[in-house]
LUMKOL-862045 format. One record per residue (C-alpha): residue number from 1; residue in one letter; y, z, x. Coordinates in nm, 3 decimals. Last residue first. Example, Ala and Ser with C-alpha at 12.3 -4.5 7.8 and 13.67 -1.06 7.14 Angstrom:
+-----+------+---------+---------+---------+
! pos ! code !   north !      up !    east !
+-----+------+---------+---------+---------+
!   2 !    S !  -0.106 !   0.714 !   1.367 !
!   1 !    A !  -0.450 !   0.780 !   1.230 !
+-----+------+---------+---------+---------+
***
This chain:
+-----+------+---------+---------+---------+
! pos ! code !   north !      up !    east !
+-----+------+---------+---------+---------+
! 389 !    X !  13.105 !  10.309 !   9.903 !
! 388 !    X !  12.981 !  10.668 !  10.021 !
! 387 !    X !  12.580 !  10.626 !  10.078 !
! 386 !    X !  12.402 !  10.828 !   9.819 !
! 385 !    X !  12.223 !  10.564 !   9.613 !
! 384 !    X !  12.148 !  10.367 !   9.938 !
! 383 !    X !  11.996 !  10.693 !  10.096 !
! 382 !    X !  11.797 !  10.702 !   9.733 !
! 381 !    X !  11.661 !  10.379 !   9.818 !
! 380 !    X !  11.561 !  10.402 !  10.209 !
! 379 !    X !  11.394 !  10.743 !  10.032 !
! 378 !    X !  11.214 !  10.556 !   9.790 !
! 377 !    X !  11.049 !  10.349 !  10.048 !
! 376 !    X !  10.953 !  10.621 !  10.326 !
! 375 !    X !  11.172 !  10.602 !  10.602 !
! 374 !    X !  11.143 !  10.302 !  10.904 !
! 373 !    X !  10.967 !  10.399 !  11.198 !
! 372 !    X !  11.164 !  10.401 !  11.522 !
! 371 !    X !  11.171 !  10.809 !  11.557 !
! 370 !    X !  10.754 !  10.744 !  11.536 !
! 369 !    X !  10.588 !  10.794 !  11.207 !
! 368 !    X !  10.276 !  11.030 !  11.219 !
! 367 !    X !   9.919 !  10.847 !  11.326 !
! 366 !    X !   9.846 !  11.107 !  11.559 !
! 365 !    X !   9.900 !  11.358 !  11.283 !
! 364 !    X !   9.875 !  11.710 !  11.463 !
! 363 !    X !   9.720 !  12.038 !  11.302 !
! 362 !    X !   9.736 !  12.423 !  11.297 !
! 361 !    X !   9.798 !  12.638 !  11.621 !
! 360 !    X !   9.478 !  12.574 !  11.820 !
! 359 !    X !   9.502 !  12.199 !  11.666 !
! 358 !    X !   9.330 !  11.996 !  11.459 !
! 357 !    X !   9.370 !  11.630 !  11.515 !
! 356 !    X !   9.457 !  11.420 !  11.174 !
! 355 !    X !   9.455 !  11.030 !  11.134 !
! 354 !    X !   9.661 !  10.960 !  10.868 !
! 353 !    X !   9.649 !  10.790 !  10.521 !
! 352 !    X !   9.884 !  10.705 !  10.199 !
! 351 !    X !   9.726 !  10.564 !   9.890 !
! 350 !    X !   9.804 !  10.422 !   9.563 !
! 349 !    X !   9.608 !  10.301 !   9.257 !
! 348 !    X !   9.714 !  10.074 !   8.948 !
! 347 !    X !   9.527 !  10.033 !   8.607 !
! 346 !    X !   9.286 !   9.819 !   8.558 !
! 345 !    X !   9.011 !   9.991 !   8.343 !
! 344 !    X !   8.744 !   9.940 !   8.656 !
! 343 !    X !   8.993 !  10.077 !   8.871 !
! 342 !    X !   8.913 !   9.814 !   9.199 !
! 341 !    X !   8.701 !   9.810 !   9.518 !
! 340 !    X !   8.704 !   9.440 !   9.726 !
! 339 !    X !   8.448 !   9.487 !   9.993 !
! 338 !    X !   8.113 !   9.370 !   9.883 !
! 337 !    X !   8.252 !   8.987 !   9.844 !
! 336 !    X !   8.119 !   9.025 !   9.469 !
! 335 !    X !   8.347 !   9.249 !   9.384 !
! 334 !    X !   8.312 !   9.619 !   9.393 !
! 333 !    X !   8.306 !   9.888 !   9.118 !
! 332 !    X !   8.602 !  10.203 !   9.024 !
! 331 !    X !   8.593 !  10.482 !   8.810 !
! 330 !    X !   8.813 !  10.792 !   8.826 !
! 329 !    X !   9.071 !  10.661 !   8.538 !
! 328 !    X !   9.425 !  10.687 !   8.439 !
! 327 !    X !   9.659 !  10.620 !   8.721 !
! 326 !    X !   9.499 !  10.617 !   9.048 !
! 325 !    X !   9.492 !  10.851 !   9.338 !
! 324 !    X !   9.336 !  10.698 !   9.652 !
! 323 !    X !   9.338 !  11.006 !   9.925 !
! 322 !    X !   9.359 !  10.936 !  10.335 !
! 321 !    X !   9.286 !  11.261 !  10.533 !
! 320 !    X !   9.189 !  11.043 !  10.844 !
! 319 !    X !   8.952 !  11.266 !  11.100 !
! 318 !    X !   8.973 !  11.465 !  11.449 !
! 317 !    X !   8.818 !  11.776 !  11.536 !
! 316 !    X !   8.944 !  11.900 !  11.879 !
! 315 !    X !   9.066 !  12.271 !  11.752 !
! 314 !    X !   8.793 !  12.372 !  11.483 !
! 313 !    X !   8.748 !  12.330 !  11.087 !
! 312 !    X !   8.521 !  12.519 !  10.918 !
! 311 !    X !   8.228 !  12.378 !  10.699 !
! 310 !    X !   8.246 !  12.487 !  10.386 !
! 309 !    X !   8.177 !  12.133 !  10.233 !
! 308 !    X !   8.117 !  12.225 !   9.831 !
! 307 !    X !   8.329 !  11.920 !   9.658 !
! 306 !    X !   8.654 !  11.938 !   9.477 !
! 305 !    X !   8.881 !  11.605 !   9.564 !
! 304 !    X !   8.957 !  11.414 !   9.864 !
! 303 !    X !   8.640 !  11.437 !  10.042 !
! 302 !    X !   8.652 !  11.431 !  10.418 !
! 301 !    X !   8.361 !  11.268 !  10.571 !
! 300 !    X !   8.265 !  11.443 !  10.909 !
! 299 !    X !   8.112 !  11.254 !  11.089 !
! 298 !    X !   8.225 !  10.900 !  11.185 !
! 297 !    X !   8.354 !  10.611 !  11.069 !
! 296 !    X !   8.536 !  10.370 !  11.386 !
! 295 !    X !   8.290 !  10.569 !  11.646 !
! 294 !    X !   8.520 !  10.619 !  11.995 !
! 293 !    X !   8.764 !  10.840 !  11.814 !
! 292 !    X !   8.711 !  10.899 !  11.388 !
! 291 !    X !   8.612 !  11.148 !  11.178 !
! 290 !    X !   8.600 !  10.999 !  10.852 !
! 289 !    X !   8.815 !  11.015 !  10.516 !
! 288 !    X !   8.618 !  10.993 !  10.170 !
! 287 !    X !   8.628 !  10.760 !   9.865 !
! 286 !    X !   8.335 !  10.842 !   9.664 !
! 285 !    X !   8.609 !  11.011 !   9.396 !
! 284 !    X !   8.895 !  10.832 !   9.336 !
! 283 !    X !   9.182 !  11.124 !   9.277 !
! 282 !    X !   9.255 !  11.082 !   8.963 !
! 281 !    X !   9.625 !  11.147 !   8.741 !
! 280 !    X !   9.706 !  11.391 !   8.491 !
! 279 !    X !   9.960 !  11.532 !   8.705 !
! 278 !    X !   9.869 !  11.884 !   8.721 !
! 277 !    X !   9.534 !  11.734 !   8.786 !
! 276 !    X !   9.642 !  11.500 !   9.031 !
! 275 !    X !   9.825 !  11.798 !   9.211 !
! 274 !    X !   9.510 !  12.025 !   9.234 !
! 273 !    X !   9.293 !  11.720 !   9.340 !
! 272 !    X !   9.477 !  11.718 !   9.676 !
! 271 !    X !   9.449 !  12.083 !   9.759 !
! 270 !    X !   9.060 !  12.077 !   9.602 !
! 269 !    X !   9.016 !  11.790 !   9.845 !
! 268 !    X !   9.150 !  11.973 !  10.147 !
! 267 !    X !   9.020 !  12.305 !  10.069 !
! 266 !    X !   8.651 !  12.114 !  10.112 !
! 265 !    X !   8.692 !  12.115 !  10.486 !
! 264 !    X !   8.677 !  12.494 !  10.440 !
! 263 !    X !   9.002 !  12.620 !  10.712 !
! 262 !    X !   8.910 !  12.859 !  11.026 !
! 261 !    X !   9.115 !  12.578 !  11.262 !
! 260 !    X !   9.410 !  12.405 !  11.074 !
! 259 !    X !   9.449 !  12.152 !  10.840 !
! 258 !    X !   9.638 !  12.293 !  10.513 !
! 257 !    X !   9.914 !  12.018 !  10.576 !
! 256 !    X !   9.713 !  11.707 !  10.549 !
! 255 !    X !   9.547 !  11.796 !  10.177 !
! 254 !    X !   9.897 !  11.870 !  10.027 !
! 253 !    X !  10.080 !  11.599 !  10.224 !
! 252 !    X !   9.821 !  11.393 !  10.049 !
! 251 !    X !   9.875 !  11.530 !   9.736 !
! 250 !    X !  10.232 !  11.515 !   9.754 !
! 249 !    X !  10.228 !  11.100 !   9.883 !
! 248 !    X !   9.977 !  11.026 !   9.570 !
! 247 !    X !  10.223 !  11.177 !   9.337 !
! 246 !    X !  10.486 !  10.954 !   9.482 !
! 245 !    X !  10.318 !  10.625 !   9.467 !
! 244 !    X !  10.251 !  10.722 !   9.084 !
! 243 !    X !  10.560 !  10.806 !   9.036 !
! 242 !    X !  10.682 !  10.490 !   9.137 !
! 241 !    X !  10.434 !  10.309 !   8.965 !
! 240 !    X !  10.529 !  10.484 !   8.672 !
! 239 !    X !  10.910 !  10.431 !   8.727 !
! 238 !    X !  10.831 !  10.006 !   8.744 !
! 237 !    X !  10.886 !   9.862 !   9.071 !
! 236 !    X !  11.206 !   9.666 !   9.265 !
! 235 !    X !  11.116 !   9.514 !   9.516 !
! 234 !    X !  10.726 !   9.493 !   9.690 !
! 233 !    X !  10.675 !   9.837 !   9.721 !
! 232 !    X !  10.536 !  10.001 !   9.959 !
! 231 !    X !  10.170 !  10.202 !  10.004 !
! 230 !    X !  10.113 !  10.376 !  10.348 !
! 229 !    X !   9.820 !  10.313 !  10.594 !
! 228 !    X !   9.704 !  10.491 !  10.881 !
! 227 !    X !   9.353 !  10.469 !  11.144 !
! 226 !    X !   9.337 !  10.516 !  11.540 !
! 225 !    X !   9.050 !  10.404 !  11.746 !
! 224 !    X !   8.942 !  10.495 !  12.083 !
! 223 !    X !   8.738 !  10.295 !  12.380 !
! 222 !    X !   9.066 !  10.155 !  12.541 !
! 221 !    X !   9.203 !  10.064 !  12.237 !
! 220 !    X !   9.105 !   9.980 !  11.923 !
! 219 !    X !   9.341 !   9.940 !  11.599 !
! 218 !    X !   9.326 !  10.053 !  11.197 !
! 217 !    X !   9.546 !   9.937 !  10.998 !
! 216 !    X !   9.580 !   9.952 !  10.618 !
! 215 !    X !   9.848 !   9.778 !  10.423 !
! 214 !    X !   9.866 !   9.948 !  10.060 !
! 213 !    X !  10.022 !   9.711 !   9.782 !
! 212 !    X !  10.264 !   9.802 !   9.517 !
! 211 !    X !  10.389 !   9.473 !   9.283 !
! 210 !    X !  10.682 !   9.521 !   9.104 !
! 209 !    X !  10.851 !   9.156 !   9.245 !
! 208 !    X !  10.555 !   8.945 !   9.356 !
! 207 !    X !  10.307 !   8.983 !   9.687 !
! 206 !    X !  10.122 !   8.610 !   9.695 !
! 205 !    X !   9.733 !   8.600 !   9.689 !
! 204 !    X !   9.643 !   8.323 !   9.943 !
! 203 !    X !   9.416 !   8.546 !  10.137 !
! 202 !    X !   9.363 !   8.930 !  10.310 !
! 201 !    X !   9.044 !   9.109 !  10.178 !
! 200 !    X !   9.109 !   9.423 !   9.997 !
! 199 !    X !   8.921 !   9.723 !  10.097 !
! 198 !    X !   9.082 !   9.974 !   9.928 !
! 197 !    X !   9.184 !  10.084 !   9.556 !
! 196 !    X !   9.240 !   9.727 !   9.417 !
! 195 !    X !   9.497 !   9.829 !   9.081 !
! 194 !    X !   9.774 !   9.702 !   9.254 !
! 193 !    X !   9.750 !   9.531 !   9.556 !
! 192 !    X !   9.525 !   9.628 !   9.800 !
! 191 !    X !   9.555 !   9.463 !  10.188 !
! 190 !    X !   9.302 !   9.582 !  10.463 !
! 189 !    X !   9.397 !   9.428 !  10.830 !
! 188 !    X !   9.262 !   9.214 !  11.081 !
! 187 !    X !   8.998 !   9.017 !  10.847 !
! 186 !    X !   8.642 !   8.872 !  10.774 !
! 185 !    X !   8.487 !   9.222 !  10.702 !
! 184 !    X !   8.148 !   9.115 !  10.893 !
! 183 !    X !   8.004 !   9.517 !  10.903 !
! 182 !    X !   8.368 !   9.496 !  11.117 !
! 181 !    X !   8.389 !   9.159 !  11.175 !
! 180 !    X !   8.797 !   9.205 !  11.231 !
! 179 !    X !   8.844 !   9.622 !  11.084 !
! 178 !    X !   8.938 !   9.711 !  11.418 !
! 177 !    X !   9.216 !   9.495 !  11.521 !
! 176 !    X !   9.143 !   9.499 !  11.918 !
! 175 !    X !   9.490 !   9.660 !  12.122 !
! 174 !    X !   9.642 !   9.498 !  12.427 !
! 173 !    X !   9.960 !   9.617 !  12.201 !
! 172 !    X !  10.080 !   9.183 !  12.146 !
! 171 !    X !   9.733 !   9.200 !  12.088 !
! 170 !    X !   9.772 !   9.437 !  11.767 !
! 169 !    X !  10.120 !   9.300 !  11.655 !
! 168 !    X !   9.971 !   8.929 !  11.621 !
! 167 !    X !   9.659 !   9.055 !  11.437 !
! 166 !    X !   9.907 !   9.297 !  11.191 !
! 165 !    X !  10.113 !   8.981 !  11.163 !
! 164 !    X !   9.892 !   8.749 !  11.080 !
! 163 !    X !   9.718 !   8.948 !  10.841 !
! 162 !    X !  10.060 !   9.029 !  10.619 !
! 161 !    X !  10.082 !   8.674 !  10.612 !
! 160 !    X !   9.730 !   8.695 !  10.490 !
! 159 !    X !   9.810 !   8.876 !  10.194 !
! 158 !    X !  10.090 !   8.658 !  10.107 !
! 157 !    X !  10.443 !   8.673 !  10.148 !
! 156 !    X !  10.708 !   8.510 !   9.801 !
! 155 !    X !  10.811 !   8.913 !   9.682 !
! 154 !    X !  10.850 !   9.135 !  10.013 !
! 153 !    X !  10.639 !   9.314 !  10.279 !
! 152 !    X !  10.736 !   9.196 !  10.629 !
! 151 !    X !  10.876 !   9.568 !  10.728 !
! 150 !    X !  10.565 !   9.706 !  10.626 !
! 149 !    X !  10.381 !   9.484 !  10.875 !
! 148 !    X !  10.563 !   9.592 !  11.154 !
! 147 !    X !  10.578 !   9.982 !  11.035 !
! 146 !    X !  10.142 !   9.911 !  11.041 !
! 145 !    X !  10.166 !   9.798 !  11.437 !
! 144 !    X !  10.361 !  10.070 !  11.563 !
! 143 !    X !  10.162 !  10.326 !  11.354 !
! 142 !    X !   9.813 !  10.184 !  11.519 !
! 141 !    X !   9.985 !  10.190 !  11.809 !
! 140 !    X !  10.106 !  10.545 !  11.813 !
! 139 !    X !   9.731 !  10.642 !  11.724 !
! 138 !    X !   9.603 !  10.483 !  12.029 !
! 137 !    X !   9.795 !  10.659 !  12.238 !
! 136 !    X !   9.719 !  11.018 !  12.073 !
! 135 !    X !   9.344 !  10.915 !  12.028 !
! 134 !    X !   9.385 !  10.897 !  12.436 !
! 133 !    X !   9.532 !  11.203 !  12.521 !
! 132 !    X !   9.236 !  11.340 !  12.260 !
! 131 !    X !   8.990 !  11.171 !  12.469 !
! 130 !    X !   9.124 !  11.367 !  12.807 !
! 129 !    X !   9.229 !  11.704 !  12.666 !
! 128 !    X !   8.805 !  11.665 !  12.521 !
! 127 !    X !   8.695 !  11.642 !  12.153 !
! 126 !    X !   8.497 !  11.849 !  11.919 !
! 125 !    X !   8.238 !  11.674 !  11.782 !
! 124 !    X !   8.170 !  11.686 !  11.412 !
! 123 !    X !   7.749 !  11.757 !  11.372 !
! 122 !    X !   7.651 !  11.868 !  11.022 !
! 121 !    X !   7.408 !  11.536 !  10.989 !
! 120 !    X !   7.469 !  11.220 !  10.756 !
! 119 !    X !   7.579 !  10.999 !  11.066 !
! 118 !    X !   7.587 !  11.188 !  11.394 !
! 117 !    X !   7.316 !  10.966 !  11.559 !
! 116 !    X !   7.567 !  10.653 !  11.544 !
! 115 !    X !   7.366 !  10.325 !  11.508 !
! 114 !    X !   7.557 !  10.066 !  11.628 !
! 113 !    X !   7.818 !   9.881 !  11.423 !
! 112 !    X !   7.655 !   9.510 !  11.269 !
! 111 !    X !   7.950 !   9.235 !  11.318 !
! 110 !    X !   7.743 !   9.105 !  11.619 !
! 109 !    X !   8.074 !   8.997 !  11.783 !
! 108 !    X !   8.306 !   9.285 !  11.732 !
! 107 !    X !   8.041 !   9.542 !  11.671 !
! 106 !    X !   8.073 !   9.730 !  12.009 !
! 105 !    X !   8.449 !   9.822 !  11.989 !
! 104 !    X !   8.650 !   9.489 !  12.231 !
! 103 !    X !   8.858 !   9.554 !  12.442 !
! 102 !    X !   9.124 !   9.270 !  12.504 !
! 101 !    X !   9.121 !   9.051 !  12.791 !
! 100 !    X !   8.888 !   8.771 !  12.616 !
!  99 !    X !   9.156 !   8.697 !  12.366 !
!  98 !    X !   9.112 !   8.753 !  11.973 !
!  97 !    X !   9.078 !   8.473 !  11.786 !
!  96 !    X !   9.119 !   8.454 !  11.400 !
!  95 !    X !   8.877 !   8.405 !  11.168 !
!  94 !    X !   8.928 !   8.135 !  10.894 !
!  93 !    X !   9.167 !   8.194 !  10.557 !
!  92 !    X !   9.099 !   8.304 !  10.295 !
!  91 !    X !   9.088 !   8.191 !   9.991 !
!  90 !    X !   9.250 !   8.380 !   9.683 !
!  89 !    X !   9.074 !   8.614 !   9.440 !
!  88 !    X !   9.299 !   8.723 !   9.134 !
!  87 !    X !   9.489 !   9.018 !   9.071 !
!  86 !    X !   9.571 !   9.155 !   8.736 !
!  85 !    X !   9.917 !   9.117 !   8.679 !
!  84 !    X !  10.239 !   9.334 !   8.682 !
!  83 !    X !  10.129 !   9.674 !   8.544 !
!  82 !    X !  10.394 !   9.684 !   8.257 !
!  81 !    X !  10.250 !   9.378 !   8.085 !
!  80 !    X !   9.939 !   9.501 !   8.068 !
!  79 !    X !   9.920 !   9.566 !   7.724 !
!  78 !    X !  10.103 !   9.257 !   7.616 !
!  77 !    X !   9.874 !   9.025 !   7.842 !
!  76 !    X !   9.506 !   9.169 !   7.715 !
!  75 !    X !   9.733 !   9.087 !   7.366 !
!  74 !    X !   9.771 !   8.771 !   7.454 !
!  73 !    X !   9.411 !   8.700 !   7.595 !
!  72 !    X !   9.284 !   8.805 !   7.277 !
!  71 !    X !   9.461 !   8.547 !   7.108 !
!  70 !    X !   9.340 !   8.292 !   7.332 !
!  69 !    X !   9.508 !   8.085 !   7.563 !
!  68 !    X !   9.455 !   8.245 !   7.885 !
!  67 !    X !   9.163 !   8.477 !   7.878 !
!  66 !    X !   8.931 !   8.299 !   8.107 !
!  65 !    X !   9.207 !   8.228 !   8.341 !
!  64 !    X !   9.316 !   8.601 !   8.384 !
!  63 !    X !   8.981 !   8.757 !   8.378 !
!  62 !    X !   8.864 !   8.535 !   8.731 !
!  61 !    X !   8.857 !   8.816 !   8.976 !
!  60 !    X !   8.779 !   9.077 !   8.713 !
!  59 !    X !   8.450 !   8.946 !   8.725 !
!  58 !    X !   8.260 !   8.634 !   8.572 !
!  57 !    X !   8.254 !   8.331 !   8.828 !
!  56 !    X !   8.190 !   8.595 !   9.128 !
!  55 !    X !   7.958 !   8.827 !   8.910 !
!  54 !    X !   8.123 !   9.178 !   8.961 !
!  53 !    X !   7.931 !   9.438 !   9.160 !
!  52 !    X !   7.910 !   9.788 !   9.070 !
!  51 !    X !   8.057 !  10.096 !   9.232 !
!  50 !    X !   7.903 !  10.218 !   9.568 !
!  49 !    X !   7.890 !  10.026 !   9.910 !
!  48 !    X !   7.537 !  10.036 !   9.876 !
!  47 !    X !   7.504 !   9.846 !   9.621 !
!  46 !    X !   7.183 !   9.876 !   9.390 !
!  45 !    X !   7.141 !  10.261 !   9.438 !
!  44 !    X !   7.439 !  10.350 !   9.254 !
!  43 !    X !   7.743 !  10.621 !   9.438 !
!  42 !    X !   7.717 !  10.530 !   9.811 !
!  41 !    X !   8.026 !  10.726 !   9.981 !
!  40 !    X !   8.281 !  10.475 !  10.057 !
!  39 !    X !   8.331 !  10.622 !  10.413 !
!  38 !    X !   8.518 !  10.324 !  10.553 !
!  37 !    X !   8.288 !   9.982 !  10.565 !
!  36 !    X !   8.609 !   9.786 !  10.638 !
!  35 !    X !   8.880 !   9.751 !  10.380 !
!  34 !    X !   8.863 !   9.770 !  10.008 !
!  33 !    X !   9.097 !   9.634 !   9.706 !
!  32 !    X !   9.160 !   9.494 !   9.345 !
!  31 !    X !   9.221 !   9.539 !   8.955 !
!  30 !    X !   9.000 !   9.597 !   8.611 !
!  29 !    X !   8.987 !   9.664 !   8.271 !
!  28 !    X !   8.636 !   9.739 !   8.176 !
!  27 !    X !   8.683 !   9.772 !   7.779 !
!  26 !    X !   8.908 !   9.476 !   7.723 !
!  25 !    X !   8.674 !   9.265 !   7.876 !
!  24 !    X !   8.395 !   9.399 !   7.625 !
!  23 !    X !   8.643 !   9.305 !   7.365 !
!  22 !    X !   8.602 !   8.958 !   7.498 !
!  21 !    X !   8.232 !   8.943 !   7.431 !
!  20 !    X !   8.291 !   9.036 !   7.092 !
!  19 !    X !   8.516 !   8.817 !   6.913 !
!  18 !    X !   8.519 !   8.885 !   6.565 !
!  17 !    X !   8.400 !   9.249 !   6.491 !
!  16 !    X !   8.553 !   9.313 !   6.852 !
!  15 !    X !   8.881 !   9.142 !   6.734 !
!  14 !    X !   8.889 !   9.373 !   6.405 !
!  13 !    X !   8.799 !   9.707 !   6.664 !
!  12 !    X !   9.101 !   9.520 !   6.926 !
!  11 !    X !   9.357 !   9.504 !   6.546 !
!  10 !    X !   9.260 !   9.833 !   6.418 !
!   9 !    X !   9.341 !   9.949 !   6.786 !
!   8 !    X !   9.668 !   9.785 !   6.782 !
!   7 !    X !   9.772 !   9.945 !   6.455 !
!   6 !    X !   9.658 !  10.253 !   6.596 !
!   5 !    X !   9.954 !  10.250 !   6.890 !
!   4 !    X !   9.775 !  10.176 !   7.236 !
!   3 !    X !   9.881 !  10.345 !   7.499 !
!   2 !    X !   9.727 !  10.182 !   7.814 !
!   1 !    X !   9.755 !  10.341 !   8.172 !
+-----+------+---------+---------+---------+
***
């Protein structure tokens, strides 16, 4: 978040006066991220992924260069010099293979998903012993395969390292990366850096010390899908991203641990959006979970902040309760590549997710960290604080 002392705001009004189409810049801010068509709930008519689409040669995607070297693009540096950088559009890299014996979810070579009669209606199926035994299996994967790639996150990797190994991890698990061609998402995995809420597209961008990036998997198995992703940190990072990584960790344990059967869908996103606003943070809104099993996104989407969805929860329901809180704004708009959602005023974003099964008795995260998992980032940290020398 920007706090700009009034000297500096005489000086952007003076710049304006003088240099106007950059002080336009300085009024969208901007960052980076989406994954696969997940419940981005359509906000403006002309994209129907929501947000607004950036001009390839003239969004936040190319700020950096077109402000280098200015006077303007000094100060846009100064100001942002506590979030890192802004992120930048790399290339990616060309599909990779997945072998004939895996499963494959029906859209993996059309890249179109089937029509799914449930969409936009009240219906949330409640799921059979037998297909939740299976969303159980599938959901240990998934969390097998996303510790892998957390363990590879460091300064000097790129996004599409981080590909390679989530695609490598996945068949090595018999499993099909879900989000590969999914609506034609080009890649295994969902990497967002920064101030990119979701969605971001795996390339040539390289992780550097203070970044935070969320790696979101989602694999298929045997007709079922399971859905997590965490946020780490890539070294050593600044105390407001850190608190900002572990506000958005309490409000999501917040809106996961009020799941159980008689409970308002909509508790969950006024649990979560009572801690941001405590805070003084955002919880994104458009950005819903999904009920999820043999259908990647399906009913019901779960808002993550105050909405008017009384519908009650029931044993056999199973979604992703997966909040994007970000530090000082609630707006957001897409890239050109129709995936890539960022903060439109650049500041950074965080995000945890699980996939949730409701329970007689209260709820189960399928997704949940296994006894080999490695601990949450800052806790690895304070355990080193606290270890006897």
């Amino acid at each position: 978040m920007f706090c700009l002392s009034v000297a500096m705001w005489v000086g952007i009004v003076g710049l304006f006066l003088f240099e106007g189409s950059f002080a336009f810049v300085l009024s969208q801010g901007g960052q980076y991220g989406r994954p696969r068509g997940r419940s981005v709930v359509m906000a403006k008519k002309k994209n129907r992924r929501g947000g607004t689409t950036k001009k390839a040669d003239g969004g936040a995607s190319h700020r950096q260069s077109e402000l280098d070297g200015n006077l303007l693009g000094q100060m846009w540096q100064d100001l942002t010099a506590d979030k890192g950088r802004a992120i930048t559009k790399g290339t990616v890299s060309p599909y990779r293979p997945v072998p004939d014996h895996i499963m494959r979810p029906p859209y993996a070579l059309t890249g179109t998903p089937p029509f799914n009669p449930r969409a936009g209606t009240e219906k949330i199926i409640e799921r059979t012993e037998e297909e939740i035994e299976k969303m159980r299996r599938v959901g240990k994967m998934a969390r097998g395969v996303l510790d892998e790639a957390g363990r590879a996150v460091r300064a000097g990797i790129t996004t599409d390292d981080i590909d390679v190994i989530v695609h490598e991890a996945a068949i090595a698990r018999d499993c099909y990366p879900s989000p590969l061609n999914y609506d034609r998402f080009p890649k295994s995995v969902c990497t967002s850096i920064n101030e990119v809420a979701c969605h971001g597209i795996p390339d040539t961008t390289v992780l550097r010390e203070g970044d935070i990036i969320n790696v979101d998997v989602t694999v298929y198995h045997d007709g079922f899908h399971g859905d997590c992703s965490e946020t780490y940190a890539v070294g050593e990072i600044s105390e407001d991203s850190l608190r900002l990584v572990k506000i958005t960790f309490d409000a999501w344990r917040a809106g996961v641990e009020l799941c159980a059967p008689g409970r308002r869908y909509c508790e969950i996103g006024e649990a979560i959006e009572r801690i941001c606003d405590r805070e003084k943070v955002h919880s994104l809104p458009g950005m819903a979970g999904h009920g999820i099993g043999d259908v990647f996104h399906d009913m019901p989407n779960v808002f993550h902040h105050k909405n008017d969805d009384q519908r009650l929860m029931k044993p056999g329901h199973i979604f992703t309760v997966e909040p994007i809180v970000a530090e000082s704004t609630k707006k957001w708009e897409v890239w050109q590549d129709d995936w890539t959602v960022t903060t439109k005023n650049l500041c950074r974003t965080a995000q945890f997710e699980n996939t949730i099964l409701v329970t007689p008795d209260g709820f189960e995260e399928l997704t949940g960290k296994l006894p080999s998992s490695p601990k949450y980032f800052w806790e690895e940290k304070l355990e080193a604080v606290e270890a006897p020398s």
